[in-house]
C-alpha positions, 0 to 999 in steps of 0.5 A: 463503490458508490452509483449517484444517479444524474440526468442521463447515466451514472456517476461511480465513485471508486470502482473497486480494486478488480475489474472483475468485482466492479463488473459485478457489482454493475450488473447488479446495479443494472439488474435491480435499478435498471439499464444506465450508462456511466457518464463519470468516475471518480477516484477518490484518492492513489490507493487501487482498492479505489480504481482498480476496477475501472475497466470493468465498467467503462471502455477508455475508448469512450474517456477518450472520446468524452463520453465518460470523464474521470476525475481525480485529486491533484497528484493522482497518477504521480503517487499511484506509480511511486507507491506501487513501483520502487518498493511494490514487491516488499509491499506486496509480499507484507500485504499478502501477510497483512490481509491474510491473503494464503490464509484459509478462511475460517475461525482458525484462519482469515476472517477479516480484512479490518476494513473489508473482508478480504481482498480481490485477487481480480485483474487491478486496472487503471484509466488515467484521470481527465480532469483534477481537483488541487483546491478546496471549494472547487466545483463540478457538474457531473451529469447535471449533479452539483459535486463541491470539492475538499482537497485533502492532501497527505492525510490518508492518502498522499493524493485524496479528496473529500466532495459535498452534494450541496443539492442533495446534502451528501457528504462523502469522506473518502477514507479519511472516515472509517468504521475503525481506526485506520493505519497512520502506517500500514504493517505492508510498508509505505511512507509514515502518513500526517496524522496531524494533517488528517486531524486537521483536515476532519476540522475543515471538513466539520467547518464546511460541511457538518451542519448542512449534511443529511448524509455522510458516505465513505469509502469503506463503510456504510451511511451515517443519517442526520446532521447531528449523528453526521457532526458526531462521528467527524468530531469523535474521529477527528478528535480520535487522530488528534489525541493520537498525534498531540500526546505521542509527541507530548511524549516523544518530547519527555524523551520516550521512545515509540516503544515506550509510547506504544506500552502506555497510551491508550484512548479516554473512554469518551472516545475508545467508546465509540466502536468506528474509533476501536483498533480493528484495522488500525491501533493506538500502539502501531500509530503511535509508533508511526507518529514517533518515526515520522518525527524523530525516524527509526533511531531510539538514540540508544547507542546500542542500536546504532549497529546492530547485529542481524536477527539471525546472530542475535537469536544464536547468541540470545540462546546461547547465553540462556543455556541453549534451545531446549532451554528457551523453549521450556521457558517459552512453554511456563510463559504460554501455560501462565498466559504471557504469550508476548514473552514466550513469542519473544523468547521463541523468536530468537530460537527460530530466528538463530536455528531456521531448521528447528521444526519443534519451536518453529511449531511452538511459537506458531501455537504462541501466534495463534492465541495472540491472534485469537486475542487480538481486536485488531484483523489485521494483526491476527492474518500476521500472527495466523501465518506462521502455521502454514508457512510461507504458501508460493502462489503466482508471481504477481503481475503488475498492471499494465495500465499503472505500468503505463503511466510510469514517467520513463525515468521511473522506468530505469529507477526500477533498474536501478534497484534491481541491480546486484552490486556483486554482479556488476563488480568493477564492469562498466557499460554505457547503453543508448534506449531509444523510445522511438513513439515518445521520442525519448532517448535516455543514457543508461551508465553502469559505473562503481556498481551504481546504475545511473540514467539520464537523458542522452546527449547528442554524440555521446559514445555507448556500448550499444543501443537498443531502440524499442517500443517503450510498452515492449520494453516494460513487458520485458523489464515487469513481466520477463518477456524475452527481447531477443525474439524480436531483436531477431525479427528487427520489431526491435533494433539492438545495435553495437556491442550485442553482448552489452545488453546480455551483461546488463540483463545477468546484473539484475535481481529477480524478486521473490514474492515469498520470502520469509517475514516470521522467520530466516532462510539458512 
């Protein structure tokens, strides 16, 4: 979190991931520069380690009242919501593998985040922008500081921006600068990033702000001093990220697969030399991957992996033809005694993957684990290799943000029903009901037909099962945090009229997700 000091108050750029932290570091700043209010916030760009604090440092009531302005980049709350909801459970559970969130800390357990050292378990919080930057030179005065604008679209983030202190000479680069490499696809899941888009975006950054920055800040990370240590860490970085995408796809296009383009490429030394450029967080191996996948998707072309067969079955049949469990495992032991622990993880891997209840190898590939892990420059890499020792640790079932469930656009609403429903459930039922959101004056049509949930605006007459009609923040506290609906029904806060019964079927058809299922190994 970075405080600017204006006329009157401060401006705050990305305001932590928790409002716990960022009431922290408030206090903080207030106990040692003295007593200022915040006049704006910004957010740099869609990731909630840049936003999620917000709360704990400015009340809504004074955005609402223009005492605070918050400014983000274009396309902002659209990205937060599809980031975070579709696919938000997966997400959080391969985070939770990623960062080493149940590991314990300690030099056999978590000690880095690769960015940061770990992150906050604090309350993610969420204040809508008020004014958004969609275009490069785009100027504000922010508490009488000049702030000018680089709108980077699709580069570390869907919806991200860079700004210039043009007074001050202070450059700031959001995330698309680190102190490491950073992830063109992050091991938690997401959309593939534009490795080549981030490259070019480091160009215009250079063109416009290099030689007249004194300064350079980033989100993650601390100052770079002098225009010339400035130019240099753009130039190493942007040249880091353009290598990365022109030879993955030179390779791509002589017919390499991303796992072959992974096995062989790696930085010249004149640019894996520079420490901020080192595979802590991101790697040349998984990147190059990404840059394979967003061109040519997870197809190889080889017609053997056109269909098949699930790891469970494979890891059966692979030790069966290599003479049985015991078998694989003393060969996995030569392998580790010889020090070829990516051989042995792969020969134990298809004996856990077949046989869940085998504790022997179960214990012996975690071991494997560990010293790939201890091996590894990459944090993040060695919290996904550290996991398996421990097992899978139940923690409490996240709760999603009430403030980022807020902004969800209604249709995205039943978007998160539809990918709830349990196709087996439903068999060959169909139902027809009516939502009602009475304060947005939205009436939506949600049909059930051929196991598929399908919801569209509903059209005047059009006959239903049923109808419920409910204050839409109700009904999300019922659909994301389990609130039953039937207290209220039956004190009337909530109407439920026709087939009473429609809505107790609907609700019995969708899933619930764990937030701890296996990643390394199978259930039985």
């Amino acid at each position: 979190m970075t405080f600017i000091k204006g006329d009157t108050g401060w401006v705050v750029v990305d305001p932590l991931t928790s409002a716990e932290t960022a009431k922290a570091a408030f206090e903080l700043v207030t106990q040692k520069l003295g007593a200022l209010p915040i006049r704006a916030v910004i957010y740099t760009h869609s990731h909630s380690d840049h936003f999620g604090g917000v709360r704990g440092i400015v009340d809504q009531k004074d955005v609402e009242a223009g005492k605070v302005v918050i400014v983000a980049p274009e396309g902002f709350m659209k990205e937060v919501d599809s980031e975070n909801v579709l696919a938000g459970n997966a997400m959080a559970r391969r985070a939770q593998h990623q960062f080493g969130i149940t590991l314990p800390p300690g030099v056999e357990g978590q000690i880095s985040a690769g960015i940061g050292q770990a992150v906050s378990r604090g309350t993610i919080t969420l204040i809508p922008p008020t004014q958004s930057i969609d275009n490069t030179g785009q100027e504000l005065v922010l508490d009488g500081v000049k702030f000018r604008f680089q709108y980077t679209p699709n580069t570390e983030a869907p919806a991200e921006m860079n700004f210039y202190l043009p007074d001050l000479q202070i450059l700031d680069m959001a995330e698309n600068v680190n102190v490491t490499m950073h992830n063109v696809l992050t091991p938690r899941g997401a959309l593939v990033r534009d490795s080549k888009a981030w490259a070019d975006g480091l160009t215009e950054s250079i063109r416009l702000f290099a030689d007249s920055s004194d300064l350079m800040i980033t989100s993650h990370g601390w100052p770079r001093f002098g225009k010339e240590t400035v130019r240099t860490v753009l130039e190493q970085h942007r040249d880091t990220y353009k290598y990365l995408h022109d030879q993955s796809v030179r390779l791509l296009n002589q017919g390499l697969t991303g796992d072959e383009i992974a096995a062989q490429i790696q930085l010249p030394p004149s640019l894996s030399r520079d420490w901020f450029n080192r595979g802590y967080y991101g790697s040349m191996s998984f990147n190059s991957r990404a840059v394979y996948q967003r061109y040519m998707g997870w197809y190889d072309a080889n017609p053997v992996h056109l269909a098949p067969e699930p790891p469970a079955e494979t890891g059966k049949r692979y030790v069966a033809a290599m003479g049985g469990a015991d078998k694989v495992k003393a060969l996995a032991a030569e392998a580790a005694k010889a020090g070829d622990y990516v051989w042995a993880a792969k020969l134990l891997n298809h004996v856990v993957m077949g046989d869940e209840g085998d504790r022997a190898a179960r214990n012996q590939l975690a071991g494997v684990y560990e010293q790939l892990g201890y091996q590894t420059e990459n944090a993040i890499w060695r919290n996904m290799y550290h996991e398996l020792r421990g097992g899978v640790r139940k923690i409490p079932a996240s709760m999603a943000s009430l403030d980022m469930l807020q902004g969800l656009e209604s249709q995205m609403i039943f978007d998160v029903l539809a990918i709830r429903l349990n196709a087996e459930k439903v068999g060959d039922e169909r139902l027809k009901l009516a939502f009602v959101f009475p304060e947005r004056n939205e009436r939506f049509l949600v049909e059930v037909r051929n196991r598929v949930l399908v919801a569209q605006p509903l059209v005047e007459g059009e006959k239903v099962d049923a109808t419920l009609t409910v204050a839409r923040p109700v009904f999300l506290d019922s659909l994301f945090r389990g609130a039953s609906l039937l207290p209220k029904i039956l004190t009337g806060e909530v109407k439920l009229e026709g087939d009473r019964a429609a809505l107790s079927r609907l609700s019995g058809w969708f899933d619930a997700f764990p937030n701890d299922f296996p990643i390394v190994t199978r259930d039985k």
